[in-house]
N, C-alpha and C positions, 0 to 999 in steps of 0.2 A: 503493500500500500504506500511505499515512500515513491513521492514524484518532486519532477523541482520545483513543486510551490512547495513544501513540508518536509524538502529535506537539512535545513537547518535548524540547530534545539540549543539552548544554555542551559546549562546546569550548573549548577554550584556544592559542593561539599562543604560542610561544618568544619572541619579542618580540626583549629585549633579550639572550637568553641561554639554554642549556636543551638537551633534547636533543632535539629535535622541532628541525628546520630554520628558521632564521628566516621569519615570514611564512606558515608553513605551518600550518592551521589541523587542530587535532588531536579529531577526537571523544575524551570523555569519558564522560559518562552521557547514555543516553535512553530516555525513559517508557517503559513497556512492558519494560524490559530488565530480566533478573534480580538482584537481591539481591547483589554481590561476594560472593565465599566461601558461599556460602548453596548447604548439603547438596540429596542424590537428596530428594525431596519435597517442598522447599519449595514454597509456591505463591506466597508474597511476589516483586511486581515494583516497581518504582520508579511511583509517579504522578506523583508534583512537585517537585520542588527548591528549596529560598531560594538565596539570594545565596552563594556561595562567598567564600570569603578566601583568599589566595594569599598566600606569601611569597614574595623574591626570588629562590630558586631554584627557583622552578616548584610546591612542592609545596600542595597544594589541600586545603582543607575546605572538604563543606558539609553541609545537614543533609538528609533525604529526606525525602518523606513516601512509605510505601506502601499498597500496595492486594493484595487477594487472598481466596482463601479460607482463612478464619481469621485474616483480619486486621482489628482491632476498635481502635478508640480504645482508647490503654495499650499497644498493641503495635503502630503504625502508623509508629514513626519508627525514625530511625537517623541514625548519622554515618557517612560513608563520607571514605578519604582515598586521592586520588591523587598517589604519589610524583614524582618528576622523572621516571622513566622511564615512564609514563602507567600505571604497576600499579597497579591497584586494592583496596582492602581496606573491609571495613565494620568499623569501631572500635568502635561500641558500638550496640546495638538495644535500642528499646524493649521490654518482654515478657522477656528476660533480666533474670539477677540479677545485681543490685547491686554491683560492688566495694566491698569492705569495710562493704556495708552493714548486714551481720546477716541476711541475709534478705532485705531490702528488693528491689523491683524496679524498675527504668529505667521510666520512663513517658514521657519526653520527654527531648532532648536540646534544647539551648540554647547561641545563643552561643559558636560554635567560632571559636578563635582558634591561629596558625600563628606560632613563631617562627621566627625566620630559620635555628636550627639544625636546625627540623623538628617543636619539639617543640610539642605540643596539648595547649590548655587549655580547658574544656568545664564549662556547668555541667548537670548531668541534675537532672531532676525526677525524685523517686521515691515509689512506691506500696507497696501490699500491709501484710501482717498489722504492726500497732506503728506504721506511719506516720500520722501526721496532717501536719497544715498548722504544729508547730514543729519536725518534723526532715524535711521531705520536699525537701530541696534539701541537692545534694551539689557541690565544686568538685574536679574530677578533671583528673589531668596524665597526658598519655602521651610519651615517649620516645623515639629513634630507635633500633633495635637493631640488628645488625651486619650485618645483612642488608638495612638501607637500609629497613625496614617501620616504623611507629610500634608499640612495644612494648603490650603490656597495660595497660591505664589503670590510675594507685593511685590512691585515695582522697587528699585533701588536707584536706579540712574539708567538714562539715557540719552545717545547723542542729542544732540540740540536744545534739549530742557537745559531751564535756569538752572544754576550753581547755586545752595545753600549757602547761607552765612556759615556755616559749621564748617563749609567745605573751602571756606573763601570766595564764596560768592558775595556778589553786589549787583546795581544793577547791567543789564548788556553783557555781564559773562556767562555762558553757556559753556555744556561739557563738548569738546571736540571727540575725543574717544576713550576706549577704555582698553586693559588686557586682562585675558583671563586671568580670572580670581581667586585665591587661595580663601580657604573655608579651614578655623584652627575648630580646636575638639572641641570646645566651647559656642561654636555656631557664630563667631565672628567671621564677616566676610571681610578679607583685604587686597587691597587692587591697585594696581598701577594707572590713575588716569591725568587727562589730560583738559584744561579751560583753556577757553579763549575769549577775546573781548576785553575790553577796560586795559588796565595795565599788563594782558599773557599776550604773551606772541611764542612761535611756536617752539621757542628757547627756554621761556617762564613759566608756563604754563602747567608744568606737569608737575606731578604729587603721589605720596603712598595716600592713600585713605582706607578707613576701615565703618563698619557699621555690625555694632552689636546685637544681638537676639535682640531685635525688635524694635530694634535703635536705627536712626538715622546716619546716612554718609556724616562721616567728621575725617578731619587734617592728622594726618600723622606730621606729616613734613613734607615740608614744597622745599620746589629746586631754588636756591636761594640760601636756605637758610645754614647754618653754620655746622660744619660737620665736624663731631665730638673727637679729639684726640688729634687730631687735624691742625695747631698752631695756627688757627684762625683761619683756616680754609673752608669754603661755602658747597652746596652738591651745584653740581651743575646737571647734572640728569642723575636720575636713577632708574633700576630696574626690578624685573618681575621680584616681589616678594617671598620670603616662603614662613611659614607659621607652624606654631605647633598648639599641641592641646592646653598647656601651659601660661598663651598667651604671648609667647616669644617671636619677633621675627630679625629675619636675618633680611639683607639684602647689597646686589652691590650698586656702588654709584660713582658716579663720572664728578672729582673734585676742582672747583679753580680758585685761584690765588698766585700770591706771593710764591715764586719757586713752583710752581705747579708746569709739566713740560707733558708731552706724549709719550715720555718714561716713567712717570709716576702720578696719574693721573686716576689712577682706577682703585677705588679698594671696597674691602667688605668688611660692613657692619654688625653689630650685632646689641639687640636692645632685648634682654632679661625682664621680660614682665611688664605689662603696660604701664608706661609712665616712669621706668624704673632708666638709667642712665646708660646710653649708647655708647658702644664701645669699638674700636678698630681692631678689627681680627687679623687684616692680611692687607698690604699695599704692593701697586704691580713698583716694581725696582727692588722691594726689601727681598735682600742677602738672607740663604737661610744653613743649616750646618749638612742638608742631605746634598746640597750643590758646590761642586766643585766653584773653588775661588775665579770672580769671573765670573758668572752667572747669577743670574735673579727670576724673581716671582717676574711674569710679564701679564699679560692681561687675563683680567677672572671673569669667571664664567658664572652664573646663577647658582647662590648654594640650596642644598635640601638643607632639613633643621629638624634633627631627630629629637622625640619625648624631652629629654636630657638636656637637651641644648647644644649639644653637639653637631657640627657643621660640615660638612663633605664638599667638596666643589673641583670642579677642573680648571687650571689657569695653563698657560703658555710657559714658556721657559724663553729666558730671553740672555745674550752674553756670549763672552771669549768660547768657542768651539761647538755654539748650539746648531744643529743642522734642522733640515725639513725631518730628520728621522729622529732626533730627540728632543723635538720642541714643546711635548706635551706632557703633564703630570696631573695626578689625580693626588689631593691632599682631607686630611681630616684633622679640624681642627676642633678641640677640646676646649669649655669652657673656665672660668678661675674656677666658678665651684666642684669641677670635679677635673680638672689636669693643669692649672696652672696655667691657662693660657695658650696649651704647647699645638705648636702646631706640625704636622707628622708628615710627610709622605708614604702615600700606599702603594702609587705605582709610577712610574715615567713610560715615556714611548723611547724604544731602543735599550729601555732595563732590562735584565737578566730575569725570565720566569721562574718562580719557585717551582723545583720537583722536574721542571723539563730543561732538561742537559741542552744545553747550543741551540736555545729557544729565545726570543726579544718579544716584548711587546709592538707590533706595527702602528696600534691605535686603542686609545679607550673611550669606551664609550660612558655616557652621563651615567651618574653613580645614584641609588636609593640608597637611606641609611635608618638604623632603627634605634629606640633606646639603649641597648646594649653599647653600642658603639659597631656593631658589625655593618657592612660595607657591601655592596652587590654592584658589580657591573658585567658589561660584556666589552671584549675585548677582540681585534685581529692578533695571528702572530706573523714572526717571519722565522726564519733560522732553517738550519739543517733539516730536510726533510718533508717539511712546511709546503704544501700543496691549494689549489681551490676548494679540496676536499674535506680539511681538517684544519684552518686554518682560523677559523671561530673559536670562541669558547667563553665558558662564563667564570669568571670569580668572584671568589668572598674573599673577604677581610674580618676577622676576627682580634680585636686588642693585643689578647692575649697570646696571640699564635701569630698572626700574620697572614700571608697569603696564604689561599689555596683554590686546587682547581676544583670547580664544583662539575662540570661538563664540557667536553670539548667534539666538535664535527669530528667523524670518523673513529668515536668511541664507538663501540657494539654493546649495545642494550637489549636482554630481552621484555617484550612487553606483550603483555595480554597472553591469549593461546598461541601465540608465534612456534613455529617447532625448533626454531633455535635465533640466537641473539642476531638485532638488525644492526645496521649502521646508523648512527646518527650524521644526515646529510645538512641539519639546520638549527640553529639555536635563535631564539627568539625573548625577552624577559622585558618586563617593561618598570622602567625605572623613571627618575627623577622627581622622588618624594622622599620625607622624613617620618611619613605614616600616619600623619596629624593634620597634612595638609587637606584635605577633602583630594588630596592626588589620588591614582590609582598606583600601586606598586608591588612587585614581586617579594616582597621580603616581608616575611610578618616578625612580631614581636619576640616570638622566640628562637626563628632564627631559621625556619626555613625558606625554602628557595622555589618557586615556581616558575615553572622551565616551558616551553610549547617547544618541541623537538618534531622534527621535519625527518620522515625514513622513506624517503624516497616519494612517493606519490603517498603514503599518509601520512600522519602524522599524530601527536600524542601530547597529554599534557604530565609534565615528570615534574616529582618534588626531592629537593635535598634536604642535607641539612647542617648550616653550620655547625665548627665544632663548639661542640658546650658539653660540658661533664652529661654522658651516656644517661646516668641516673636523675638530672632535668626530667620528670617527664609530667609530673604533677604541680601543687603550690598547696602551702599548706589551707587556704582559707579554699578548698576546693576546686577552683579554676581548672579545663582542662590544658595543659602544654608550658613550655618552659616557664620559668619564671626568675630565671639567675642565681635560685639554692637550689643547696639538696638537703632535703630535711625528709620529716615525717609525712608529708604528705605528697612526695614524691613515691614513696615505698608503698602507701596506699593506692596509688596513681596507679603505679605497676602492675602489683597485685588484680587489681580490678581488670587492667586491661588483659592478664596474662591469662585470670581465668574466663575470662570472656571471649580468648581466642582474636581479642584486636591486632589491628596492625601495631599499634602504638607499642605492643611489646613485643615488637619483632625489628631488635637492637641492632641485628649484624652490618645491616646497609650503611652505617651510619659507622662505623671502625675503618671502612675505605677511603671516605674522605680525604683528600689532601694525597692521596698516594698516587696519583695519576689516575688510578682507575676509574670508569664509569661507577658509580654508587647504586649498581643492582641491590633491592631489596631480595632474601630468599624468600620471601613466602610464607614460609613456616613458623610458627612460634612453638615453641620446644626448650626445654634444658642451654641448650647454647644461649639462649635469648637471658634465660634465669642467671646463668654465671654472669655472662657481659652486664648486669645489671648490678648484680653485688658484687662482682671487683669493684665497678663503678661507684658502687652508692660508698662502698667504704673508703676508697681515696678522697671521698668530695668532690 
């Protein structure tokens, strides 16, 4: 009965937590399927789906595309959102009108993003009578109501609308535009946007702004104003922010003044709790001790801001002997209250890979980070050997360990009934979050890894798992999955899983790690699973 209206389905697993059984794998949408909430008549059904974003407690965005009779470009999309309890709803559809638009109507939807509280931030394109191309983009927030559903979207800002006093508005400034929005755990939305009119031109104009659960647009800081640690130097632009549950954002911006040249012009911030004092993490020219004399920090790149406050970002390398092949580094930088400020490198392009002999990094790709301080990217290589075939791969970063390889192309994994291990022809992870940001990211809290591996014309979705003491598997106030001890109710954790035949206490996949090898789970839980558990639990 599968054809190509209904042969696309999402599903989701409980993972680490949820209300769906761990490991048990939950349909969500698929093609062919009617419209959520969608009245006697509709003929709109789902055709295709993007990418979802999940936050840590299960709940899902993503955006649809449909199909039907009387459905046209302009009325073809929607958001739909699955609560923790696999309910369904559609948030907002194309072809409907507008919140708070006057009129206007949703033509697309864009960009949904999930805060850990639930709450969704969303930018919609919008059409019909009065719209052109400088008000046709609106940034809307929706809400959790008491019923566990996401509330009716408000309006937050859109191009051409007047600018608030909050926001530095007066009369004749309107917002020119905005960029997608970071959503912290708290249901604060922050954004990078842009006035114009009165005293902005398209130099002045731009600004962080945030608007709280239920709160209005307010100024974090316009370009102008005085950038902290900086010996009186002003931002002259900044960029996309990133936020965490905590209230924290990081961000980087473009400095002028006094001494300020195209060598030292960029750096990144970082401000510890609303209202609490900004501070300079990393400037492009500063000297650092992992770089040969002669070389510096060169230009930074957007950072993620994990739980903790910890910072991850890629910048350039710049100085005496940097080539096109080691111009790149990925760093993590630690805050005072838990490293002293320090700031680390995890990888360069042209470094030497851990565990692969006469191997380099060619390229790294944008990093997600979690409270732990662990580290996910993907990477090219080059070296001895090093083909189209195998030349992918993904790593972690662990504090306390360092690098390791989590998957590389042309590992051979078995998966499902296969009668013997395939190749992996593709590595896919999607990063550039600190887990708090309403982003979507590959790395959850305790430290695993979520991989979509390509084996030729199919393909599969694979999990790792950083390394963290074996016996992580519980917490003691009940939670299920790591929690950074090992106590009593890790040993509970176990037990439960081991006599219930989970995967969770089927240990062995998880002792390869870091060895080169692909991280085949065996299957089985047995006695082997029991030792590796209590070596583990008694080392700590």
């Amino acid at each position: 009965g599968v054809t190509t209206g209904n042969q696309q389905a999402l599903g989701g697993s409980a993972g680490e937590g949820g209300e769906t059984p761990a490991g048990v794998l939950e349909l969500l949408l698929r093609s062919g399927s009617a419209v959520p909430g969608a009245g006697a008549g509709d003929a709109a059904v789902i055709d295709s789906f993007d990418d979802p974003v999940m936050n840590g407690s299960g709940r899902v965005a993503v955006t649809v595309t449909l199909t039907g009779t009387g459905i046209s470009t302009g009325s073809n999309r929607a958001l739909v959102i699955a609560s923790t309890d696999g309910a369904l709803q559609t948030l907002v559809r194309a072809g409907t009108a507008a919140a708070g638009g006057g009129g206007a109507l949703v033509r697309d939807v864009l960009a949904p993003l999930v805060g850990a509280d639930g709450t969704v931030a969303y930018t919609a394109v919008l059409g019909g009578e009065g719209v052109t191309g400088l008000n046709n983009r609106g940034l809307y927030r929706s809400g959790v109501d008491g019923q566990g559903a996401n509330a009716e979207a408000t309006l937050l800002m859109r191009t051409g609308d007047p600018v608030t006093a909050l926001a530095g508005g007066a009369a004749g400034i309107t917002w020119q535009t905005f960029a997608v929005p970071a959503v912290s755990g708290s249901g604060t939305v922050v954004m990078l946007g842009f006035r114009q009119g009165g005293s902005f031109n398209q130099f002045t104009g731009g600004g962080l702004f945030n608007a709280t659960a239920g709160g209005p647009l307010s100024t974090l800081l316009n370009v102008g104003d005085t950038a902290p640690g900086a010996d009186g130097l002003t931002y002259r632009a900044c960029n996309l922010p990133a936020v965490n549950g905590g209230g924290d954002l990081a961000f980087m911006a473009l400095l002028s003044g006094a001494g300020v040249s195209g060598g030292n012009d960029v750096a990144l911030f970082l401000q510890r709790a609303p209202g609490a004092t900004t501070t300079m993490a990393a400037r492009m020219g500063q000297s650092h001790e992992s770089l040969p004399s002669g070389q510096a920090i060169g230009v930074i790149g957007n950072p993620v801001l994990s739980q903790s406050g910890r910072m991850a970002f890629i910048s350039t390398i710049v100085g005496t002997g940097v080539t096109v092949n080691t111009d790149r580094a990925l760093w993590m930088a630690n805050t005072a209250a838990d490293g002293g400020g320090e700031l680390r490198m995890v990888a360069r392009r042209g470094g030497a890979v851990p565990g692969l002999t006469g191997l380099q990094f060619a390229s790294l790709g944008v990093p997600s980070m979690n409270a732990r301080g662990q580290v996910i990217f993907s990477a090219t290589l080059s070296g001895t050997g090093v083909t189209a075939g195998n030349n992918q791969a993904v790593f972690g970063f662990e504090p306390s360990v360092g690098l390791v390889l989590v998957a590389r192309a042309g590992d051979r994994l078995r998966i499902g009934g296969a009668s013997g291990p395939r190749q992996i022809t593709e590595l896919r992870i999607l990063t550039g979050s600190g887990g708090h940001d309403g982003r979507g990211m590959a790395l959850t809290a305790g430290g695993q890894v979520v991989m979509r591996a390509g084996f030729g014309a199919q393909s599969a979705i694979l999990t790792a798992q950083l390394p963290i003491s074996l016996a992580d598997v519980g917490s003691s106030n009940g939670a299920v999955g790591p929690d950074g001890r090992v106590d009593a109710g890790d040993l509970a954790a176990f037990m439960a899983a081991y006599n219930a035949g989970s995967f969770r206490a089927d240990l062995s996949s998880m002792m390869s790690l870091g060895t080169g090898a692909a991280p085949v789970r065996d299957g089985v839980v047995d006695e082997i699973d029991v030792n590796a558990f209590l070596t583990a639990f008694s080392g700590g």
